[in-house]
C-alpha positions as a Python dict, from the first residue, in 0.01 Angstrom:
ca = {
    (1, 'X'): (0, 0, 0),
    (2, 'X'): (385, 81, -68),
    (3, 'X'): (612, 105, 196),
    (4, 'X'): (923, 93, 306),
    (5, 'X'): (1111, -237, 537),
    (6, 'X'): (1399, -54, 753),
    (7, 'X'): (1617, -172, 999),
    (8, 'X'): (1559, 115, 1237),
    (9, 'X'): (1541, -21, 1597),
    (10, 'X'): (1308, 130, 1741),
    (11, 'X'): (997, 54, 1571),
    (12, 'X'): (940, -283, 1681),
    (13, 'X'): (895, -104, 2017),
    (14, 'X'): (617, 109, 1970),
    (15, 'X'): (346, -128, 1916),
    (16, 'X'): (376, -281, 2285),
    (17, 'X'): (404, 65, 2385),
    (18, 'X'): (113, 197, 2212),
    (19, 'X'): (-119, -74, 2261),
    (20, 'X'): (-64, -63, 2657),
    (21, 'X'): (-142, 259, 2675),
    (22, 'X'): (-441, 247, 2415),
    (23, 'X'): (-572, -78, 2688),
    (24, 'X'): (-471, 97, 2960),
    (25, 'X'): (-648, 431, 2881),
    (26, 'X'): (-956, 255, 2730),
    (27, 'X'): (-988, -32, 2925),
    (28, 'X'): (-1019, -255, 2593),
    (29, 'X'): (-762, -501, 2670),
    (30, 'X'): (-967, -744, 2428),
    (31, 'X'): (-807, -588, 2134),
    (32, 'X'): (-475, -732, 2245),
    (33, 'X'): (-630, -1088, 2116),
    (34, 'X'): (-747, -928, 1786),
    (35, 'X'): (-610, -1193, 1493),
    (36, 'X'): (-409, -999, 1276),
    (37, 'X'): (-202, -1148, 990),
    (38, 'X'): (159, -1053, 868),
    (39, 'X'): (305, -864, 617),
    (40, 'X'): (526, -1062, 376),
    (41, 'X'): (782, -920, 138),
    (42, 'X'): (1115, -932, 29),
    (43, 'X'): (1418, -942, 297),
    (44, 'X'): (1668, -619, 272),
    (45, 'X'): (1961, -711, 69),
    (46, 'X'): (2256, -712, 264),
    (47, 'X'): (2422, -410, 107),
    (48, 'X'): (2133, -211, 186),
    (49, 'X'): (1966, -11, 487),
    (50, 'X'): (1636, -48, 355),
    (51, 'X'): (1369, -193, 82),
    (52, 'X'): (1064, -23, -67),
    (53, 'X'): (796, -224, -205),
    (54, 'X'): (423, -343, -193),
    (55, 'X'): (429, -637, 68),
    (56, 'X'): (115, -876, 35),
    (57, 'X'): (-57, -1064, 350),
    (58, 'X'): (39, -1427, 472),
    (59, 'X'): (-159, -1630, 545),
    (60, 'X'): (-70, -1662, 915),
    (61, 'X'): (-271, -1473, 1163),
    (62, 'X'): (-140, -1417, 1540),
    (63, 'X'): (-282, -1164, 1813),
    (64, 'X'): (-213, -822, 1889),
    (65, 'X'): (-26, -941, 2158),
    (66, 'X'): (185, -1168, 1988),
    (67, 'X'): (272, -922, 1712),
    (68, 'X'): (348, -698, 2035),
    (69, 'X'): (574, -964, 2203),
    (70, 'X'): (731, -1088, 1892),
    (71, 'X'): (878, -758, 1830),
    (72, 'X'): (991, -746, 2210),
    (73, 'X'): (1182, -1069, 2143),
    (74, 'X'): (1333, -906, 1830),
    (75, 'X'): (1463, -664, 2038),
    (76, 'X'): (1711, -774, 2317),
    (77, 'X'): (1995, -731, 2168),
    (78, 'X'): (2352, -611, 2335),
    (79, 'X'): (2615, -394, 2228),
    (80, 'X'): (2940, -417, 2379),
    (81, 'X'): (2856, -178, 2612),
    (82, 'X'): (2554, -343, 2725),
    (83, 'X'): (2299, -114, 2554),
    (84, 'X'): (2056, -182, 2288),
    (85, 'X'): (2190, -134, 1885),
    (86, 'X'): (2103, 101, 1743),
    (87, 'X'): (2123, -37, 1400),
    (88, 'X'): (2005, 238, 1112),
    (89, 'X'): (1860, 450, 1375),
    (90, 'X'): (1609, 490, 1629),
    (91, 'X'): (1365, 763, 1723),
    (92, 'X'): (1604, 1004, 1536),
    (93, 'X'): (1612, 833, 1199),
    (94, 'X'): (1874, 1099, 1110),
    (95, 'X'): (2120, 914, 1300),
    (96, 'X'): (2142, 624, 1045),
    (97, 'X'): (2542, 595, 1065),
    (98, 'X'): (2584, 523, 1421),
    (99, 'X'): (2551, 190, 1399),
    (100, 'X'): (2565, 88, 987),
    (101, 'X'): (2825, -197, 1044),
    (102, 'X'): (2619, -329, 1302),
    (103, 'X'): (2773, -257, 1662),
    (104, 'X'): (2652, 93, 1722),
    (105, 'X'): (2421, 122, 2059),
    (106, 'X'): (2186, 362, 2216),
    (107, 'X'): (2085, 441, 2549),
    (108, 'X'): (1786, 631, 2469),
    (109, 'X'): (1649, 308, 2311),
    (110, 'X'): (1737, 119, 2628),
    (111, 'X'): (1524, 298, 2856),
    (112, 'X'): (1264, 315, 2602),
    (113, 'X'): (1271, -66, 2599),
    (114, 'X'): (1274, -61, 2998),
    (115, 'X'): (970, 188, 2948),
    (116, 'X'): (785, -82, 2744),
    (117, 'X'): (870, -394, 2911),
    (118, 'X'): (793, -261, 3274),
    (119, 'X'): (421, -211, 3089),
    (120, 'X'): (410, -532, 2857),
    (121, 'X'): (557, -774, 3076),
    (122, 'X'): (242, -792, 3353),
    (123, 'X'): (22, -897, 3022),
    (124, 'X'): (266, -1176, 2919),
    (125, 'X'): (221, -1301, 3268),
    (126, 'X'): (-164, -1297, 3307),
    (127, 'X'): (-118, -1516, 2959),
    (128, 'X'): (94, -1777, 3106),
    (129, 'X'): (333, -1652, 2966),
    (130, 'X'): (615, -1653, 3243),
    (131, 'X'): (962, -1756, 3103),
    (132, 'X'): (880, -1534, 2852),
    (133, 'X'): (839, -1223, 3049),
    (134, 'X'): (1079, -1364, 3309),
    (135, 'X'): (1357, -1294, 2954),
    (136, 'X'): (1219, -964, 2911),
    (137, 'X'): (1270, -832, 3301),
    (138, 'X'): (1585, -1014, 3324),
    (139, 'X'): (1706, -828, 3010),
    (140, 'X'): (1580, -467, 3151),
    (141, 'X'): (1761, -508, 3482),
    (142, 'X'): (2100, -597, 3325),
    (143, 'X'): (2029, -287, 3087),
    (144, 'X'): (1960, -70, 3357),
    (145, 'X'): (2307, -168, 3467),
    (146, 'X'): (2422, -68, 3160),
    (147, 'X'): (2285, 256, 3085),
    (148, 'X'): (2428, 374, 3455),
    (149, 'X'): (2727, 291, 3314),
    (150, 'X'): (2676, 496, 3016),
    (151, 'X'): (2673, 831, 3302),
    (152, 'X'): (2867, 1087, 3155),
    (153, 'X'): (2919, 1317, 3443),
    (154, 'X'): (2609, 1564, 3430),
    (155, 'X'): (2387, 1365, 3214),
    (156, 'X'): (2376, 1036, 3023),
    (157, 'X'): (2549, 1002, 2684),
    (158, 'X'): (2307, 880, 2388),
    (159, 'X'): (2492, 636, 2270),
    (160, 'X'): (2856, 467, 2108),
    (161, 'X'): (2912, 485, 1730),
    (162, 'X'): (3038, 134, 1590),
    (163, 'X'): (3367, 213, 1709),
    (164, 'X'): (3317, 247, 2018),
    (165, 'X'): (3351, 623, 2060),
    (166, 'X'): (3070, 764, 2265),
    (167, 'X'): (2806, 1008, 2142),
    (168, 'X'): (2640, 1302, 2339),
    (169, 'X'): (2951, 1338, 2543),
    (170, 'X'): (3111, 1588, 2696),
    (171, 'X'): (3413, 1487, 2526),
    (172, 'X'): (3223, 1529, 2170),
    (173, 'X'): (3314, 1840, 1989),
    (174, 'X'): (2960, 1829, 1840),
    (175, 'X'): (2625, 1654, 1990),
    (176, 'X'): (2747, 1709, 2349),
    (177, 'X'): (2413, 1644, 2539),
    (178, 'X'): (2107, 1494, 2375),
    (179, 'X'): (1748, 1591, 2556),
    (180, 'X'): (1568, 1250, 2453),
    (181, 'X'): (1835, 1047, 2694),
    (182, 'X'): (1762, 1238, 3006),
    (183, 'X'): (1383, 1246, 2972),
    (184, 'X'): (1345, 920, 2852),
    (185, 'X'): (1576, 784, 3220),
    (186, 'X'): (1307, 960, 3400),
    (187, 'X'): (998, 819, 3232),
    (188, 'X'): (1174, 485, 3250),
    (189, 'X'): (1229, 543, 3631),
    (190, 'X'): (1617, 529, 3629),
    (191, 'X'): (1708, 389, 3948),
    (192, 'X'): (1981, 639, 3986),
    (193, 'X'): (1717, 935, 4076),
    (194, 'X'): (1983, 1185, 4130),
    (195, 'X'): (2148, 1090, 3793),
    (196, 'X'): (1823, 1122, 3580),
    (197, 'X'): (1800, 1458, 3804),
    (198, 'X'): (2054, 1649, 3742),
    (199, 'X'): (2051, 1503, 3388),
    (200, 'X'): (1738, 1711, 3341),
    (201, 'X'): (1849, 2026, 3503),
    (202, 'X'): (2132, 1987, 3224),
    (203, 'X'): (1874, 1955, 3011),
    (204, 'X'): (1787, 2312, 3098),
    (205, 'X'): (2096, 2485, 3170),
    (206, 'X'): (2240, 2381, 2829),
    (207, 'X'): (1933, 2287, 2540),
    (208, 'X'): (1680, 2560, 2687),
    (209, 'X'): (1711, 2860, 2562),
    (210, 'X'): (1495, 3055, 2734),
    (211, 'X'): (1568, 3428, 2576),
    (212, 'X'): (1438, 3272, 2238),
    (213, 'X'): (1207, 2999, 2332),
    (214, 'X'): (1336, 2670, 2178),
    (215, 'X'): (1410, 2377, 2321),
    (216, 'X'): (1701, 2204, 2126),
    (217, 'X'): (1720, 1840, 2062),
    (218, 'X'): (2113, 1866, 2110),
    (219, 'X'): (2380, 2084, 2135),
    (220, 'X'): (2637, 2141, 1942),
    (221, 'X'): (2473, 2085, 1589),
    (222, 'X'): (2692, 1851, 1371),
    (223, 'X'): (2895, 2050, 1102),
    (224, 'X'): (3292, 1954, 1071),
    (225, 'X'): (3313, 1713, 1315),
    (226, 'X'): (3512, 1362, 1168),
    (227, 'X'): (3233, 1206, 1338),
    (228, 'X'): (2936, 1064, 1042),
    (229, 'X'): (2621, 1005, 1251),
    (230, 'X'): (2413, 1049, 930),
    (231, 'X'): (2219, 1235, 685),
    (232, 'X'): (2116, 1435, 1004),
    (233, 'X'): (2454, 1564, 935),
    (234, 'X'): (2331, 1684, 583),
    (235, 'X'): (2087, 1952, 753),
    (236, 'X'): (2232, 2314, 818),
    (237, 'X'): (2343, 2358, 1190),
    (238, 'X'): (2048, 2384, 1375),
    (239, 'X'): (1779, 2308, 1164),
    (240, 'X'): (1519, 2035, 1231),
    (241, 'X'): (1674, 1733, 1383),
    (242, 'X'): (2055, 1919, 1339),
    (243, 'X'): (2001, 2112, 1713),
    (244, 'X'): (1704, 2273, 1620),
    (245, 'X'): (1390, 2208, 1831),
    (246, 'X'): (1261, 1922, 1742),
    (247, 'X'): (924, 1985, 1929),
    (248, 'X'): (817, 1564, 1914),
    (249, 'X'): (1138, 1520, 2155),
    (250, 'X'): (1086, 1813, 2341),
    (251, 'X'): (767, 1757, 2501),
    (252, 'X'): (897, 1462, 2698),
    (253, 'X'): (1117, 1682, 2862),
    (254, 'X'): (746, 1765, 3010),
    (255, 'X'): (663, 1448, 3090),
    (256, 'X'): (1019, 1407, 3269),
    (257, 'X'): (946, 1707, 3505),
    (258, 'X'): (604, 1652, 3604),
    (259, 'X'): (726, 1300, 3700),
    (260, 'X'): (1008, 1473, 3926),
    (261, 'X'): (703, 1681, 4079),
    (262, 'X'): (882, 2030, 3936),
    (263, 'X'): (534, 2188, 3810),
    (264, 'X'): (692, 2534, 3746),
    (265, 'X'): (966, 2353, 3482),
    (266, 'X'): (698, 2154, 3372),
    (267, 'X'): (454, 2417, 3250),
    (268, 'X'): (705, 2663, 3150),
    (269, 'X'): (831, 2419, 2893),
    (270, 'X'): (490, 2360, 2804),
    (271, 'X'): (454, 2749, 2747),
    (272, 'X'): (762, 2744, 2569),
    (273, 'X'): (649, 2512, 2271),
    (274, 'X'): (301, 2653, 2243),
    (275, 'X'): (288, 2763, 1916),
    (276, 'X'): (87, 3106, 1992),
    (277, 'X'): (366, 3249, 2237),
    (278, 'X'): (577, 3235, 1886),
    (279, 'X'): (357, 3513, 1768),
    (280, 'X'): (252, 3735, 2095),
    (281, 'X'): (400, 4049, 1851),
    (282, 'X'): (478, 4176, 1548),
    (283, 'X'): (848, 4096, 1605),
    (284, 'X'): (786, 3760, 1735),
    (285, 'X'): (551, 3685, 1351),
    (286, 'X'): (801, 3763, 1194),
    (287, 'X'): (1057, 3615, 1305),
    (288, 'X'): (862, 3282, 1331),
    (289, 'X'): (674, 3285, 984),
    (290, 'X'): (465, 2977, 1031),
    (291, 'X'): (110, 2937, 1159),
    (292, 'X'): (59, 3004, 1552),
    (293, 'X'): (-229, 2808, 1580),
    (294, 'X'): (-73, 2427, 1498),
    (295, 'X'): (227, 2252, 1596),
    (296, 'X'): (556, 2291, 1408),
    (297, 'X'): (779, 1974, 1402),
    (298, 'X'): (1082, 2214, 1410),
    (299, 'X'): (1191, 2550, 1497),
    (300, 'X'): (1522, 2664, 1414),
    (301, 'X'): (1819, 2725, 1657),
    (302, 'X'): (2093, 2927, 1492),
    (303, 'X'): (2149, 3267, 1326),
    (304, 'X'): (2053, 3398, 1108),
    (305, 'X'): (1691, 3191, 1102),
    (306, 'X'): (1697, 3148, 1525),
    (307, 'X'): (1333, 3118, 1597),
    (308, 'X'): (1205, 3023, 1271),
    (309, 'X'): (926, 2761, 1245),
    (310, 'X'): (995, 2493, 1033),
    (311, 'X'): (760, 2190, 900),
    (312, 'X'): (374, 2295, 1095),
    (313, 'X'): (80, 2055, 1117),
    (314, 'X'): (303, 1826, 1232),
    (315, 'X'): (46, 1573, 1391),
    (316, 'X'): (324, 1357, 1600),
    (317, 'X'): (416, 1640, 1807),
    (318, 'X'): (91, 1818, 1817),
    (319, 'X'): (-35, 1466, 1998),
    (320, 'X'): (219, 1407, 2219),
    (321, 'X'): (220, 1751, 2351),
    (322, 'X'): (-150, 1757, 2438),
    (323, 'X'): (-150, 1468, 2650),
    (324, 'X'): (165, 1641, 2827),
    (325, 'X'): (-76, 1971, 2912),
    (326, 'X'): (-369, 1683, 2963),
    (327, 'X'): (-190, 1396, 3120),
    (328, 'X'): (170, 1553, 3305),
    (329, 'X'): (26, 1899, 3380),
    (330, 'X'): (-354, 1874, 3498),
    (331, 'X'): (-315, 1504, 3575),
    (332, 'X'): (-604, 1338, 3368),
    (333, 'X'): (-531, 997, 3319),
    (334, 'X'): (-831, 806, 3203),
    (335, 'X'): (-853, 413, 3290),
    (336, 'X'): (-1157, 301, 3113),
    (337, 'X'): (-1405, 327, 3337),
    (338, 'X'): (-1218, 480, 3612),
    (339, 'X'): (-1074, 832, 3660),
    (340, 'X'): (-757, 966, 3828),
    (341, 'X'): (-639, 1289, 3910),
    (342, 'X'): (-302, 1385, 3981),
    (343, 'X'): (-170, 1721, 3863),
    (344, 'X'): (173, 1871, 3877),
    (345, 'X'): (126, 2255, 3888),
    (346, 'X'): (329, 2575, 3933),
    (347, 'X'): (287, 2662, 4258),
    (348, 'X'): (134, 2991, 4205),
    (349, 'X'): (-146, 2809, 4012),
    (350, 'X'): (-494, 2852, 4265),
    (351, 'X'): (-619, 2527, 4057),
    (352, 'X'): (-786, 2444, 3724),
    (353, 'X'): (-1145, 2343, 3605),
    (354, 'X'): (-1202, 2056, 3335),
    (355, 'X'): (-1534, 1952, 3183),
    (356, 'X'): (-1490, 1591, 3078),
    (357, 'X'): (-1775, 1456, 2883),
    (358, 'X'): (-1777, 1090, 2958),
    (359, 'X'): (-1981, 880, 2688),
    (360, 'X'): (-1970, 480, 2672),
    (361, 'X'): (-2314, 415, 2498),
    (362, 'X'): (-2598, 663, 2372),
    (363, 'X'): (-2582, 859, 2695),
    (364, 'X'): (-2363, 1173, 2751),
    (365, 'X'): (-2212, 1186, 3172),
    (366, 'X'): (-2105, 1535, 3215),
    (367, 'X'): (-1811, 1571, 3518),
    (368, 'X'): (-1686, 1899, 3621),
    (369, 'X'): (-1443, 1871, 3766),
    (370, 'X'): (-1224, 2143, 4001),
    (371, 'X'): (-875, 2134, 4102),
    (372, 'X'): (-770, 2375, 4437),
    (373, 'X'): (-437, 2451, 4545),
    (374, 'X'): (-461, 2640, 4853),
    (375, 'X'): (-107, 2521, 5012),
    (376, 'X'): (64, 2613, 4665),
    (377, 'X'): (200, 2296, 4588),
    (378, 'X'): (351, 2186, 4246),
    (379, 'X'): (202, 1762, 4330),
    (380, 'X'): (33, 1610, 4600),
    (381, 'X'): (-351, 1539, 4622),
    (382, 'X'): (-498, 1589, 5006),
    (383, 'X'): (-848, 1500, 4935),
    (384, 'X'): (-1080, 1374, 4655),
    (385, 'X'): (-1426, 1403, 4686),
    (386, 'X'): (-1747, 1284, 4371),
    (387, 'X'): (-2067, 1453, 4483),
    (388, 'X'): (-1949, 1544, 4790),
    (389, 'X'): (-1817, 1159, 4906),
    (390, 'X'): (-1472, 1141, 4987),
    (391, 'X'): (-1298, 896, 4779),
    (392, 'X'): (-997, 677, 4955),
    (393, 'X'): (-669, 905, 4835),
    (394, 'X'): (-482, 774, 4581),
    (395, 'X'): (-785, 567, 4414),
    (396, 'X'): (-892, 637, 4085),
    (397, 'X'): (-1294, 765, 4083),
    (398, 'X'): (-1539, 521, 3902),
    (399, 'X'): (-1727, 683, 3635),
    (400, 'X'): (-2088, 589, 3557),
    (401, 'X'): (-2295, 632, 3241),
    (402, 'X'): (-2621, 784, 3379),
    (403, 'X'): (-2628, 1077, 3156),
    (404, 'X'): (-2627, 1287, 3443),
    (405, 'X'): (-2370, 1568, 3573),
    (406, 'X'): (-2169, 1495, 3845),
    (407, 'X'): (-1890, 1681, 4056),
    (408, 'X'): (-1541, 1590, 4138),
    (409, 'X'): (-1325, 1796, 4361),
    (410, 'X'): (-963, 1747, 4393),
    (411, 'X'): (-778, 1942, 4704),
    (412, 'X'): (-373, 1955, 4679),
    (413, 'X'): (-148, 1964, 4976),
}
């Protein structure tokens, strides 16, 4: 039960995020007013970054929800740049300098707080709970403001140490362009669509390197810059989160392309981190030394190790990038007792089959269900059709639990 109390930003985020999508995807929105209590433990001593101990329980329970919304509330805070602060890191932990006396700020955790609110804030409403929510949304529109401010040219810097002095610039020396900023501005919905764009085909140009197959987090890797953004620093260049491919971050780069309808991107970078294309030969074995059949957390980026697998059955990344083949690529996106299909394909895919077995009670539903692509299209649904009934487009198909098999036919165009 020991654990550790950090001031990293963005985990207050995730449960809201999480528990959306867990509701969303299976249709349980009752668990949102589950009473839960606190955790209770000491405070972090203000000299230090962090506390480990065993907290206990208090003795006041609140919903899901509310644990959700509290840490929402937590969370609005402003840099003088108008992003979020970064405080002792955020998704990259690594990056626990940035902000140490307080004033460093990140961009990537701005649109991932424009990400959650945009989900959390219609629940907060059905609850009443208006002024609340109306604080959120009013928060995520100025920081959209602010994170098109933070456009560096060709993509969108990550962030501003405590100084002031930008990170993932051009200008850097080291950490030039970070991946998790672009794909994040697209899964947020940047309203700047040709920023976000051509952040992403930066994205490509400059962290994909296609003759090897890794996908780096950043480029440069930090090494002598006078820059401290961390213990990341303390890795060797381009090793885990030090430019390497860090595959957790890379796979949203997925998600970011099958939102801008680019299939072919989409599914190549899918291709890319599949572990068994790391060990199609005898050369490719050895250079990658890990297991081909589970996800590594890291592959290495820089001679004399470039290719090398790092830290495997790494469960974070191995679940984010199935629902980016299951969710971005063939379009399943389950909504409790509905079903929608909306795939983003290369072109030169004909279509796909899934068998989705559907259970809610003792009974097993069995859909197959068939994707065509005659016009070779990378998005764009024509027709839907269950049992041979067309379905109204863009409606999601109601399931039913009658233990039966049933057929669902999805035409692109």
């Amino acid at each position: 039960g020991q654990g550790i109390r950090t001031k990293i930003s963005d985990d207050r985020i995730w449960l809201a995020y999480v528990a959306m999508h867990y509701a969303t995807t299976s249709g349980d929105a009752a668990v949102l007013d589950e009473l839960l209590p606190f955790l209770a433990g000491q405070s972090i001593p203000d000299n230090a970054s962090d506390a480990f101990f065993q907290p206990s329980l208090s003795d006041q329970n609140v919903s899901v929800y509310e644990h959700c919304a509290r840490g929402l509330d937590s969370s609005l805070t402003r840099g003088t740049h108008g992003l979020p602060l970064i405080e002792t890191g955020d998704w990259n932990d690594g990056m626990n300098a940035v902000g140490e006396k307080g004033r460093g700020e990140s961009s990537w955790l701005g649109w991932f707080l424009i990400s959650t609110i945009d989900r959390f804030a219609p629940c907060a409403r059905q609850r009443g709970e208006n002024e609340r929510a109306g604080r959120w949304l009013d928060y995520a529109d100025d920081l959209r403001t602010a994170l098109e401010r933070a456009w560096d040219g060709q993509w969108y810097r990550r962030g501003y140490y405590d100084d002031g002095t930008p990170l993932g610039s051009k200008d850097n020396d080291e950490c030039r362009i970070d991946t998790i900023a672009q794909s994040w501005s697209v899964m947020a919905g940047a309203p700047h669509r040709a920023h976000s764009t051509e952040a992403m085909h930066s994205v490509d140009r400059l962290l994909v390197d296609h003759r090897n197959g890794i996908a780096r987090l950043f480029t440069p890797p930090f090494d002598h810059s006078t820059q401290n953004p961390g213990y990341i620093k303390g890795y060797p260049p381009g090793v885990r989160e030090n430019g390497g491919q860090y595959t957790h971050g890379a796979t949203w780069s997925i998600f970011a392309w099958a939102k801008l309808g680019d299939g072919d991107r989409a599914a190549a970078l899918f291709d890319l981190l599949n572990p068994i294309h790391h060990s199609d030969s005898t050369e490719a074995v050895d250079r990658y030394k890990v297991e081909p059949y589970v996800v590594s957390a890291d592959v290495y980026s820089v001679e004399p190790h470039v290719g090398r697998g790092g830290w495997t059955w790494y469960t974070g990344s191995a679940a984010w990038l199935y629902r980016a083949g299951l969710e971005a690529i063939l379009g399943f996106h389950l909504l409790g007792d509905r079903l929608r299909i909306d795939p983003c394909i290369p072109k030169a895919w004909p279509g796909f089959r899934i068998t989705f077995q559907y259970r809610v009670g003792s009974r097993t539903t069995r859909y197959e269900i068939g994707v065509e692509n005659p016009a070779g299209v990378c998005r764009g649904v024509a027709s839907v059709q269950m049992d041979g009934q067309m379905i109204s487009s863009g409606e999601p198909a109601s399931l039913v639990d009658d233990g039966e098999e049933h057929d669902l036919r999805v035409v692109l165009g």
